[in-house]
N, C-alpha and C positions, 0 to 999 in steps of 0.2 A: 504494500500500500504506500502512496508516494502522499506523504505525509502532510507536505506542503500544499500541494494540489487541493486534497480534502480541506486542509482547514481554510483555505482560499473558498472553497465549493463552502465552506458553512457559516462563512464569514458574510460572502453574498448575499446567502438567503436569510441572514442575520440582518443583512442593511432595508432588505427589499421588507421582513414581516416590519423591521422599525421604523419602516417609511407609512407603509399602510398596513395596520393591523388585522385589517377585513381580509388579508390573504390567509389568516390561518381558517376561514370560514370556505376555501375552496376544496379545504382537502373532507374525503368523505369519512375518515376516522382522528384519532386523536395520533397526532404527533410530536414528539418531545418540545416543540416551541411553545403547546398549548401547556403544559406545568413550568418550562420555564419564566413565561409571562403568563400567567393568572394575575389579571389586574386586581380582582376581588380580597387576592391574598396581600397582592402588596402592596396596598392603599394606592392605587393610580400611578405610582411610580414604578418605570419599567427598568429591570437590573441592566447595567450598562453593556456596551458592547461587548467589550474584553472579557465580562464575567460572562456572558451566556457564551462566546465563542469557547470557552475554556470548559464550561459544563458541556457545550456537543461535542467537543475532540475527545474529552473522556468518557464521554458513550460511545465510539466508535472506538475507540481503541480498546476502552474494555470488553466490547463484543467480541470486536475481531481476533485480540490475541484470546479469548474464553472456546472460540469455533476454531485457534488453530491449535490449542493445546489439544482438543478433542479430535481435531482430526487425526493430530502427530498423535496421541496414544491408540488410539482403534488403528491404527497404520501400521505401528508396533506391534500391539499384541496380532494381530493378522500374520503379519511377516514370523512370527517368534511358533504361529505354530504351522506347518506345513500341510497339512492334513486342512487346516480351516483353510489355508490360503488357495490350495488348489481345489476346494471345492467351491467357493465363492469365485474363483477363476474362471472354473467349469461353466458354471451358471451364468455369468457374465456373458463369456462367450457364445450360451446361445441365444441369450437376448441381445445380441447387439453380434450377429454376425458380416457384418457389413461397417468397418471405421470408418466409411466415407460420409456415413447417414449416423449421425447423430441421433441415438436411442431417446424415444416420446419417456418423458418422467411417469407419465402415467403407464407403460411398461415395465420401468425400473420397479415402481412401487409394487407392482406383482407378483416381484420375486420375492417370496416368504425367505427363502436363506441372508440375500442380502439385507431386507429388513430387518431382520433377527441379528445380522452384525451389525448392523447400525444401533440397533436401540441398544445392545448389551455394551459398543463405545460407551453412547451418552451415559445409559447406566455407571460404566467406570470413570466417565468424566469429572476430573474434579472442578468443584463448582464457583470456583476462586482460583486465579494462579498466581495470588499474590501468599507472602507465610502468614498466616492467621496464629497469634498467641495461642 
């Protein structure tokens, strides 16, 4: 993730909700700009630029290193047993026997073995990859 880019990308749509408020009323669910301006909370004054810029970098980044710590261990324990790795290989290849055509998700999700690797990652997934006392 090129770091600068992103916080340039959230610094933008930082300038664009503080110019007109009425953008966060385009989106059809709730997105992080709506708790971090709740005006109701903070008596009509909206937290500055530099502090909401710094509350969104640290939602992306703590997402994204939380989905690569979980990918790099189910990557892991996969690789460490041979017996899972080639059967999860197996199955792969005959859902997607063609690399030119990029396999429909709604296929992938129909493989019960690779679901079941997927969910027992996240299962192993630790839920923080920071040291907790």
């Amino acid at each position: 993730m090129n770091t600068d880019s992103t916080a340039q990308m959230l610094s933008d749509k930082i300038i664009g909700i503080n110019v007109n408020l009425d953008l966060l009323n385009q989106y059809l669910h709730l997105i992080v700009y709506h708790a971090l301006i709740s005006l109701e909370e903070l008596d009509t004054s909206i937290p500055s630029h530099a502090s909401l810029l710094e509350a969104a970098v640290s939602m992306v980044i703590v997402r994204t290193d939380t989905t690569a710590a979980t990918l790099a261990l189910g990557t892991y324990q996969v690789l460490c047993k041979p017996d899972i790795y080639t059967k999860l290989k197996e199955k792969l290849l005959n859902a997607w026997p063609d690399f030119e055509q990029r396999p429909r998700a709604a296929d992938l999700e129909r493989l019960p073995y690779l679901t079941a690797v997927i969910k027992e990652a996240l299962r192993m997934a630790p839920t923080t990859i920071l040291e907790t006392p």
